[in-house]
C-alpha positions, -999 to 999 in steps of 0.1 A, spaced: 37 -316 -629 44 -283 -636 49 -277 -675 76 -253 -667 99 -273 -649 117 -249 -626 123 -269 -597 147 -293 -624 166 -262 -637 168 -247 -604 182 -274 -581 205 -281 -606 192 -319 -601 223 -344 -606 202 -372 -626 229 -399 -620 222 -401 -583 182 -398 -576 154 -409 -594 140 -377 -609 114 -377 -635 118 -342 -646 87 -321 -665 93 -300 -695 70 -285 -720 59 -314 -732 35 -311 -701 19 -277 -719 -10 -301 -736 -14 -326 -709 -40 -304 -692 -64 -301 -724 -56 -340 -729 -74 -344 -692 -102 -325 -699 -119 -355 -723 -102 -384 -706 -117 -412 -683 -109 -413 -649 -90 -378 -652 -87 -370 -614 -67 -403 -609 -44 -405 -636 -12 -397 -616 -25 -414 -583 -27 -446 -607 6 -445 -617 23 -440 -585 8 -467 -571 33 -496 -574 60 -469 -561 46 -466 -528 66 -498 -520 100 -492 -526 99 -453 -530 105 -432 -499 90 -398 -510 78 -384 -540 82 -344 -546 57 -330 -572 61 -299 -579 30 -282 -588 19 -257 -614 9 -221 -598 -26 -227 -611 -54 -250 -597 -60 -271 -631 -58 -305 -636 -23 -312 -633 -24 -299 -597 -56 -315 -588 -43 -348 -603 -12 -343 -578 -36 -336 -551 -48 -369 -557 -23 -388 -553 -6 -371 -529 -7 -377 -488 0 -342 -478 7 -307 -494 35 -286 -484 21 -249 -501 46 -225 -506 39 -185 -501 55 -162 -515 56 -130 -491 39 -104 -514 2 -92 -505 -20 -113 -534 -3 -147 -524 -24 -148 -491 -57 -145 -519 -42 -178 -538 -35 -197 -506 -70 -193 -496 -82 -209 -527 -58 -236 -527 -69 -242 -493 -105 -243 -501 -91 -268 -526 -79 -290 -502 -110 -293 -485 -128 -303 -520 -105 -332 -525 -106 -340 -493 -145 -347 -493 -146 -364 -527 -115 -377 -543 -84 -379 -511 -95 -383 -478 -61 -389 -468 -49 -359 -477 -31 -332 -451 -17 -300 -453 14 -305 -442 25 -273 -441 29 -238 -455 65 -225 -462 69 -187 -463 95 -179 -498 113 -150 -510 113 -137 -476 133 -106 -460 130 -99 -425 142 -61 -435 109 -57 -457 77 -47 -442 58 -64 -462 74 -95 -459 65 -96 -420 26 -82 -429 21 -110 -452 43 -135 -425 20 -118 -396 -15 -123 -415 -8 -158 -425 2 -167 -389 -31 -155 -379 -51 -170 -403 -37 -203 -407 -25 -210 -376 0 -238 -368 -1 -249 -405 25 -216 -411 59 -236 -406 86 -214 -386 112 -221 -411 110 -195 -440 132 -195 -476 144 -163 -477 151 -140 -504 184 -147 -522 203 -116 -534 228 -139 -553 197 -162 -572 191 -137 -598 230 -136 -602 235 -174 -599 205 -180 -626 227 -156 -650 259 -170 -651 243 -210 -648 232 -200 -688 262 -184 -701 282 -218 -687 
């Protein structure tokens, strides 16, 4: 769902092997598209549905915004695994989305869970890194997962050289 479609480039997906319905750009107007339509909030949940039999997990990889596109994945989703990046305004954003949660929780996905929150970009040798790591642990509790993605030194590098190829 996300317009950009960064977890595609970035895993380096191997199409062959997994059923992968990638987003692009082409995502850019579906938002406005929503806005207008019937039944907006469902749309995705809708469309899933005969999958649910002989699919074993669906990933959807969320824009960083709380638009329709996310809220229509939040729909059809059974839990949300929220990623947070370890810089200080993330912990703001999480909040939100967690306040999100709750809304579709009450009217449009009761099933839904959190199913966890994932600490990214992480480096134990940055103070700021264990602040945000620290805060979130206190604040959301159990739903911090102990497993963190830390920050990779070679991404940037890896990103580079995966374009001039």
């Amino acid at each position: 769902m996300d317009p950009q479609g960064n977890a595609s480039t970035g895993l380096g997906v191997d199409y062959d092997s997994r059923k992968v319905i990638a987003a692009n750009t082409e995502l850019v107007g579906a938002e406005i598209e929503l806005v207008d339509a019937e039944h907006r909030e469902t749309r995705l949940r809708t469309a899933l549905e005969p999958l649910r039999e002989t699919v074993d997990f669906v990933i959807i990889d969320c824009p960083p915004s709380l638009g329709l596109l996310t809220l229509n994945s939040f729909v059809a989703a059974d839990g949300v695994l929220a990623p947070l990046q370890c810089e200080f305004f993330a912990l703001e954003g999480l909040g939100h989305l967690v306040k999100t949660i709750g809304r579709v929780q009450k009217n449009l996905n009761p099933e839904l869970k959190m199913a966890g929150i994932v600490l990214t970009m992480y480096d134990r040798r940055n103070n700021l890194s264990e602040l945000v790591a620290a805060d979130a642990r206190s604040f959301f509790g159990k739903d911090v997962l102990e497993t963190v993605i830390p920050q990779p030194v070679e991404q940037p590098l890896i990103r580079h050289w995966q374009q001039k190829s």
